[in-house]
KEKE-3310 file (N, C-alpha, C; in steps of 0.2 Angstrom, whole numbers, plus 5000, padded with zeros to 4 digits):
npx = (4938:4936:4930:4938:4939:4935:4944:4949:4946:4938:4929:4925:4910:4907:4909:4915:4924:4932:4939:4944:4954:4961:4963:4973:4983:4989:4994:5005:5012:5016:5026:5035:5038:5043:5058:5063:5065:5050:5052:5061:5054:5043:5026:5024:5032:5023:5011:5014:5018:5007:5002:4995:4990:5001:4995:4982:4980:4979:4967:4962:4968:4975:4985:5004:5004:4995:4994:5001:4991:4981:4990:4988:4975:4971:4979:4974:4959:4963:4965:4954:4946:4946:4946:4933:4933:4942:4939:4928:4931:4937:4931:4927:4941:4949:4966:4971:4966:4971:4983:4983:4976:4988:4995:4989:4993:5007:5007:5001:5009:5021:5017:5019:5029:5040:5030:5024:5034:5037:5028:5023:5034:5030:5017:5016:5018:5009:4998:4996:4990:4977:4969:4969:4969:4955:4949:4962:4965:4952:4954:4968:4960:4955:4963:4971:4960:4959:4968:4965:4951:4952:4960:4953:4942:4949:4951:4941:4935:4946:4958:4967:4980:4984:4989:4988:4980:4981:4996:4998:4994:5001:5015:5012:5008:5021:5028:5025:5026:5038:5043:5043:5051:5064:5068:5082:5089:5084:5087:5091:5081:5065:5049:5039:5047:5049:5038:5035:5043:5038:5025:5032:5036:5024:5018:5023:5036:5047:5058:5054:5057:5056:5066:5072:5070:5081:5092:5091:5098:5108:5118:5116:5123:5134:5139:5138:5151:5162:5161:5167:5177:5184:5183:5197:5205)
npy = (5559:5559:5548:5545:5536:5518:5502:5496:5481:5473:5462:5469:5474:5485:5502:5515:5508:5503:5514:5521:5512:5511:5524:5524:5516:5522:5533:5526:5522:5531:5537:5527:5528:5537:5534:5523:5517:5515:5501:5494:5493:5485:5476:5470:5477:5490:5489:5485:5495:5504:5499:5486:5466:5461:5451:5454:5466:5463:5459:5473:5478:5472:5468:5473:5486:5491:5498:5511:5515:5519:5529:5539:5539:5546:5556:5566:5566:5572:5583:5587:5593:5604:5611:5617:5629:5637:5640:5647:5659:5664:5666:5677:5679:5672:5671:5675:5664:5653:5654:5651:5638:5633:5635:5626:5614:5612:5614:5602:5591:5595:5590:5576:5573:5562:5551:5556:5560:5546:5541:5549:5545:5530:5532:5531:5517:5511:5516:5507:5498:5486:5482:5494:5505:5512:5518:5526:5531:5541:5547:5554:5564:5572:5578:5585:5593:5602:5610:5614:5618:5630:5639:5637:5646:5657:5660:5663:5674:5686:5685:5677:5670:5659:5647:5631:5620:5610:5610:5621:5617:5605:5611:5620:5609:5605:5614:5612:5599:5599:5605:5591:5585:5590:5588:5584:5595:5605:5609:5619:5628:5636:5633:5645:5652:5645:5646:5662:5662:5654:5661:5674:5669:5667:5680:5688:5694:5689:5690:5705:5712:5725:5738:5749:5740:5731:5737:5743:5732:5729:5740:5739:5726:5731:5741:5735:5726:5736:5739:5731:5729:5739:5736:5726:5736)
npz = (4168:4152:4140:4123:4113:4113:4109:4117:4126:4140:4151:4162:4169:4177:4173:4180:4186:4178:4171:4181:4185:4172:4173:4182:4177:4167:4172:4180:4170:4163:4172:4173:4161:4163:4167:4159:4143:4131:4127:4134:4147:4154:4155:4168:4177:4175:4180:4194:4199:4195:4207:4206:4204:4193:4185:4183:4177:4163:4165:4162:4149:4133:4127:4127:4118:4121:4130:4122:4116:4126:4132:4124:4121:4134:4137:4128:4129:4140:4136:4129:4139:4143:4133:4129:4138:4135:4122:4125:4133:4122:4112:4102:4096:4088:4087:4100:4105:4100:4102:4117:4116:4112:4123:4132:4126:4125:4141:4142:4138:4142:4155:4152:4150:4143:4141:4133:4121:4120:4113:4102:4094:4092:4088:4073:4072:4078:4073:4062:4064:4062:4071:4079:4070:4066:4079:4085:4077:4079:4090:4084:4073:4084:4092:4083:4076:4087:4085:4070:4071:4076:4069:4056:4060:4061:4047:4045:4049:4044:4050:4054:4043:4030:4018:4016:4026:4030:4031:4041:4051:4054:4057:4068:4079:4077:4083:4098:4100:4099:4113:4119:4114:4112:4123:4130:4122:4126:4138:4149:4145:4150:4153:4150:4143:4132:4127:4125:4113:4105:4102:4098:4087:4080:4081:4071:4075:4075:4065:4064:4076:4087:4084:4093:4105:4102:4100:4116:4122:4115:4117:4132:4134:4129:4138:4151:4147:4147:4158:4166:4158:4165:4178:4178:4174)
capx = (4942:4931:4933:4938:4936:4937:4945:4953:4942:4937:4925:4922:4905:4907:4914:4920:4929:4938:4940:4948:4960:4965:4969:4981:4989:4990:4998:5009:5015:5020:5031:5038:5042:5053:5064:5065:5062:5045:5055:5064:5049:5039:5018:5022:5034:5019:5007:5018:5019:5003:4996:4989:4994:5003:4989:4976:4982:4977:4959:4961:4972:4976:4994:5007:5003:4987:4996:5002:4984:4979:4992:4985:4968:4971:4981:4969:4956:4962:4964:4946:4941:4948:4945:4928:4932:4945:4934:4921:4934:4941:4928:4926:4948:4953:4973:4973:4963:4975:4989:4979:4975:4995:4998:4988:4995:5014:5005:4997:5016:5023:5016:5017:5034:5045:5027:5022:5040:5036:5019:5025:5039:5029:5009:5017:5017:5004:4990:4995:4987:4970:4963:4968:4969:4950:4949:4965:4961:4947:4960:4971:4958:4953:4970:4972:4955:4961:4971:4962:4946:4954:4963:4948:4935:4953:4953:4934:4936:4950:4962:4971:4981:4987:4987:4987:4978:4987:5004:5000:4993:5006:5019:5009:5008:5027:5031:5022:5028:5045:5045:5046:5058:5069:5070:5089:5093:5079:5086:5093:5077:5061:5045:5036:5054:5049:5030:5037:5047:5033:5022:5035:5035:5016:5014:5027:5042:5053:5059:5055:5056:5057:5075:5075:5073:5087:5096:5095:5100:5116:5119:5117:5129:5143:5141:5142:5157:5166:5162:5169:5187:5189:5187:5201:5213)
capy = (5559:5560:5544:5548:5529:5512:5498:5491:5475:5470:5461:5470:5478:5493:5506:5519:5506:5501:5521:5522:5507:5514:5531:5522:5513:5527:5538:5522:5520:5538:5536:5522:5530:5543:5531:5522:5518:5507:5493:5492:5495:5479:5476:5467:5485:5497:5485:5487:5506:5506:5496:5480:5462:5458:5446:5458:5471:5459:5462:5481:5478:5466:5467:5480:5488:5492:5505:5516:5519:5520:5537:5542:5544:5547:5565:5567:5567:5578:5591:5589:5593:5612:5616:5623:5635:5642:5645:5653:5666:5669:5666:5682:5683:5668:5673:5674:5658:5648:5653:5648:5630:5629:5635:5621:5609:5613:5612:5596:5589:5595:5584:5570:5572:5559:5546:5561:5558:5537:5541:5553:5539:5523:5531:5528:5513:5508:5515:5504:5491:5483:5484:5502:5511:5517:5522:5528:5539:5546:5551:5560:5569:5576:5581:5590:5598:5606:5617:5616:5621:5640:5641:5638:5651:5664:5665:5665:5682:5686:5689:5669:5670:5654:5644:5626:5621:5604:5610:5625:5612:5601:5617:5620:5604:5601:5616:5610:5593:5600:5602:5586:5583:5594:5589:5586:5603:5612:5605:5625:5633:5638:5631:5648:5655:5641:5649:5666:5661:5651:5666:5681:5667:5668:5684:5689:5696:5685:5694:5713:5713:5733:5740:5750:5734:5728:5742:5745:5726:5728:5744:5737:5722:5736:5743:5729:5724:5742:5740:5724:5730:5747:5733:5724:5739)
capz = (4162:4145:4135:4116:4108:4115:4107:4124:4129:4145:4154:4167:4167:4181:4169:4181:4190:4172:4169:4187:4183:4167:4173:4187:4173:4161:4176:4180:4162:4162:4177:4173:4155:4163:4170:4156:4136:4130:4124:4141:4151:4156:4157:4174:4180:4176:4186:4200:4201:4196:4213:4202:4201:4188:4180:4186:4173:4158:4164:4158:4142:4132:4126:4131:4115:4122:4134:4120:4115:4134:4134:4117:4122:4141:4134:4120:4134:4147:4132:4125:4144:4144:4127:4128:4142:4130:4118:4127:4133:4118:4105:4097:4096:4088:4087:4105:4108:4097:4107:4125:4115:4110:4128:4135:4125:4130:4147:4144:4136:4147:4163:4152:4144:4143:4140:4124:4116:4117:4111:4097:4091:4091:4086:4067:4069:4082:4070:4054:4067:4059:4079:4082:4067:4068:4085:4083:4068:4079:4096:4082:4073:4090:4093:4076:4077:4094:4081:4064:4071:4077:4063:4053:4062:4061:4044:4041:4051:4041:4057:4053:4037:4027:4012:4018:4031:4033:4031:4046:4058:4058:4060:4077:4081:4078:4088:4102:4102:4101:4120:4124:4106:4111:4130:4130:4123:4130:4146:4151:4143:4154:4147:4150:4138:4126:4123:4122:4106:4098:4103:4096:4080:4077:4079:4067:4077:4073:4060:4063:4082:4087:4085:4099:4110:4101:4102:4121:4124:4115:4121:4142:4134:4128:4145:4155:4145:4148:4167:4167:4158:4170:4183:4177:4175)
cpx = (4937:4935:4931:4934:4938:4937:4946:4949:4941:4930:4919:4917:4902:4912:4917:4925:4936:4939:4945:4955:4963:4968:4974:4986:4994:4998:5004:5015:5018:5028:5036:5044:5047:5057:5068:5061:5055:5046:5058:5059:5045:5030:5018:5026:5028:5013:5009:5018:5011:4998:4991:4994:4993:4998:4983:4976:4981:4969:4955:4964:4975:4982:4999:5007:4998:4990:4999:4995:4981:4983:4988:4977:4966:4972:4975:4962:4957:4962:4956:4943:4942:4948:4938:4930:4938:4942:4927:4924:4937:4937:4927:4935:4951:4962:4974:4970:4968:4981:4989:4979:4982:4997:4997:4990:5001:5012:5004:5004:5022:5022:5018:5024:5037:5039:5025:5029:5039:5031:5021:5030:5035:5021:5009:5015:5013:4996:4991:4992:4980:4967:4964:4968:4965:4949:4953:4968:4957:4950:4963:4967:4955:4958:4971:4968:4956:4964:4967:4955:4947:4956:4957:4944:4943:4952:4946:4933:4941:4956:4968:4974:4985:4985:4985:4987:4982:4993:5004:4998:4999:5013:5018:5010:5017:5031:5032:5025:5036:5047:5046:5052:5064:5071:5077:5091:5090:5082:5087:5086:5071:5054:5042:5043:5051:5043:5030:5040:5042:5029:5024:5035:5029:5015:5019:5034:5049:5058:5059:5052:5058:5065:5076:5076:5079:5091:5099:5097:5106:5120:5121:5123:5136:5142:5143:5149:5162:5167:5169:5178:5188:5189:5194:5209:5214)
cpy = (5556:5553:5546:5542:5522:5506:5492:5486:5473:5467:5461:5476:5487:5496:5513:5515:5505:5510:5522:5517:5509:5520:5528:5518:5516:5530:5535:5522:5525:5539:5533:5524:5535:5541:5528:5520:5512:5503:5491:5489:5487:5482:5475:5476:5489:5492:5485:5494:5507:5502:5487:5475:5462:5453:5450:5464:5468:5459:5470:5481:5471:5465:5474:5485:5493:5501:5512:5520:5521:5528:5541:5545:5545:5558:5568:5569:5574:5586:5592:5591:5600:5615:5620:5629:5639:5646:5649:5658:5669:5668:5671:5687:5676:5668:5672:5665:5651:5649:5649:5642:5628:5629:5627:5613:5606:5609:5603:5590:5588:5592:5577:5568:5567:5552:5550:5559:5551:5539:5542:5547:5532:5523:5527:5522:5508:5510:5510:5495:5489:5486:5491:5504:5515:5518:5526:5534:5544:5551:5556:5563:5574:5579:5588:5595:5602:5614:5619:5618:5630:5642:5642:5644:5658:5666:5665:5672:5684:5687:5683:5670:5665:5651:5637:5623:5615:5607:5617:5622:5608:5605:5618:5616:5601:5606:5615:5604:5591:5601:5598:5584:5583:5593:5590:5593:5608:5611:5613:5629:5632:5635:5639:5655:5652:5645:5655:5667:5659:5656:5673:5677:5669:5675:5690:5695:5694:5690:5701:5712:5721:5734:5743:5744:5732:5731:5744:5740:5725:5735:5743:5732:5724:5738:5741:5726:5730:5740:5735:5724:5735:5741:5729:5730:5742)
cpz = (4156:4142:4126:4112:4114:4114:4113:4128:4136:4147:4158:4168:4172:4177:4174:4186:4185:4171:4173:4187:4180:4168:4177:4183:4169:4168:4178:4174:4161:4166:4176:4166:4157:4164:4163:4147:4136:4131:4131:4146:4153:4159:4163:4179:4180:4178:4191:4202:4199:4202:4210:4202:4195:4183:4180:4179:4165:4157:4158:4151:4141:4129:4131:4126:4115:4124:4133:4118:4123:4134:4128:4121:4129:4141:4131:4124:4139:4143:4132:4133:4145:4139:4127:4133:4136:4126:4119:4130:4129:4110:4099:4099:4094:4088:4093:4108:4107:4101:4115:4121:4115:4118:4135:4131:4128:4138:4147:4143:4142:4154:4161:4146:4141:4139:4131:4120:4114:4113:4104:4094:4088:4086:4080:4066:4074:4076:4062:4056:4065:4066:4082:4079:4065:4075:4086:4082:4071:4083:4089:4079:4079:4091:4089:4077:4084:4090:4074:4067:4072:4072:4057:4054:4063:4053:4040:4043:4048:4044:4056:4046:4034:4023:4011:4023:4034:4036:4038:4053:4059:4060:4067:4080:4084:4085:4096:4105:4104:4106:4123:4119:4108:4120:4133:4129:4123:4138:4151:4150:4149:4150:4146:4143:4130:4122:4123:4117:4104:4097:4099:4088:4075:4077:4075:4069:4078:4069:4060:4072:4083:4089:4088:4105:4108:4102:4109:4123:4124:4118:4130:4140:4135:4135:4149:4155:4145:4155:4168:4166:4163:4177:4182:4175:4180)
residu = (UNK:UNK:UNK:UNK:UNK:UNK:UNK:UNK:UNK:UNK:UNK:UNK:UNK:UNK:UNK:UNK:UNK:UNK:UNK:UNK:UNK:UNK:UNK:UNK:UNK:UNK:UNK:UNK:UNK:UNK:UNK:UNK:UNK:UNK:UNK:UNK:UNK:UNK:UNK:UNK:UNK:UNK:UNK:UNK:UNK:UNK:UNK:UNK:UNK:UNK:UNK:UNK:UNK:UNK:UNK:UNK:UNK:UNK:UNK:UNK:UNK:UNK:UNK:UNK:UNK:UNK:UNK:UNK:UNK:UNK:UNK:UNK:UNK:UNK:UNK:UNK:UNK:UNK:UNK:UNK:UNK:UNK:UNK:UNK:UNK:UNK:UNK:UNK:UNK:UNK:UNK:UNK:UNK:UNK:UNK:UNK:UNK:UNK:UNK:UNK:UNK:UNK:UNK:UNK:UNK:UNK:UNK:UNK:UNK:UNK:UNK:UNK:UNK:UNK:UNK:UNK:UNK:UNK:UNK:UNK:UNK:UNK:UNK:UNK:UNK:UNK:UNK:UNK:UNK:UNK:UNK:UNK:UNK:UNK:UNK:UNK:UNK:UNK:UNK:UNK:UNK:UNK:UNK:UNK:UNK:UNK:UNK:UNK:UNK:UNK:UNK:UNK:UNK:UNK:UNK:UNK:UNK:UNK:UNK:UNK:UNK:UNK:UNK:UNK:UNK:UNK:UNK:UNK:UNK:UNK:UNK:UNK:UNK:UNK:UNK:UNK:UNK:UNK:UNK:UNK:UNK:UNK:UNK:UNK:UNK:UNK:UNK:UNK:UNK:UNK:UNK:UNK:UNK:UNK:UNK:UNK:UNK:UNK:UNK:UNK:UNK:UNK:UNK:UNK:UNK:UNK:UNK:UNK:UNK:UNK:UNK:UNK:UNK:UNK:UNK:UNK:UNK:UNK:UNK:UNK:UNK:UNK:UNK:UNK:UNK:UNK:UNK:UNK:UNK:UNK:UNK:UNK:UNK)
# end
């Protein structure tokens, strides 16, 4: 796992054993979040699940504060690790490439749902911390840049269209994060259902999807619904 920044202090001078440690905590931390909320959650519970005495886990971080930045740049990491092969398969299409990077995001939300929702809630106000806010700053520009770098190289090819680059990143970003947002009332929906919708959004069928599909859909429904009264007389 790629380290983005590192504010998290320790002692201990074998760094892939500290590497090794913090991904078992990260992965701990994530488990731990599905059960239940940050504030509930206890430093000495995600030492337990993640295999570490309870004072031992003080070595790797220094508050329980630490472990929101631990998922921050643990996620932020496993992205920045699959982004280049993206782009080297789709470098000369960014529209498709942007969809691949939003699809590995979902993906990457997806494994880490329930800890992205904490993350997404609390970063506000984990970065207005003096000791994290530049390291912090550098995890979420990578983040962003995962989306404003394709969007940039779409509309130098002309093939990308929009007026402000901010205000189309964090639209991407929200719809993204809306997987885990929306966990409860996505609870029915498919993820592979969800990225078909964001997909038919982008690529502007939202709005003029072809009226024969629509046509033969309502068309099968009227039918189904004849069948359905001749069985009943």
């Amino acid at each position: 796992m790629a380290s983005l920044a590192q504010p998290l202090k320790t002692q201990i001078q074998d760094g892939d054993l500290v590497r090794a440690r913090r991904r078992q905590i990260f992965q701990a931390a994530c488990r731990v979040l599905a059960r239940k909320s940050f504030h509930e959650a206890t430093v000495k519970e995600i030492a337990v699940e993640a295999g570490i005495a309870a004072g031992s886990i003080y070595v790797y971080l220094q508050s329980k504060d630490d472990i929101l930045f631990l998922l921050a740049e643990s996620m932020v990491a496993e992205l920045s690790v699959i982004l280049p092969a993206i782009h080297q398969r789709n470098a000369d299409d960014p529209c498709h490439e942007l969809l691949d990077v939003m699809r590995a995001l979902i993906d990457l939300i997806d494994r880490y749902r329930e800890a992205f929702r904490v993350l997404h809630h609390e970063v506000r106000y984990l970065i207005r911390r003096p000791q994290y806010r530049q390291a912090l700053g550098r995890i979420l520009d990578r983040y962003v840049a995962a989306v404003s770098d394709v969007l940039e190289r779409g509309r130098a090819m002309n093939v990308i269209y929009f007026e402000d680059s901010r205000s189309v990143v964090h639209l991407i970003l929200s719809l993204c994060s809306g997987w885990a947002m929306g966990a409860g009332y996505l609870k029915d929906t498919g993820k592979g259902t969800y990225l078909r919708e964001i997909e038919s959004i982008l690529r502007g069928r939202f709005f003029h999807a072809a009226p024969l599909e629509h046509a033969s859909r309502r068309q099968g429904r009227q039918q189904r619904g004849r069948l359905r009264m001749m069985a009943l007389e």
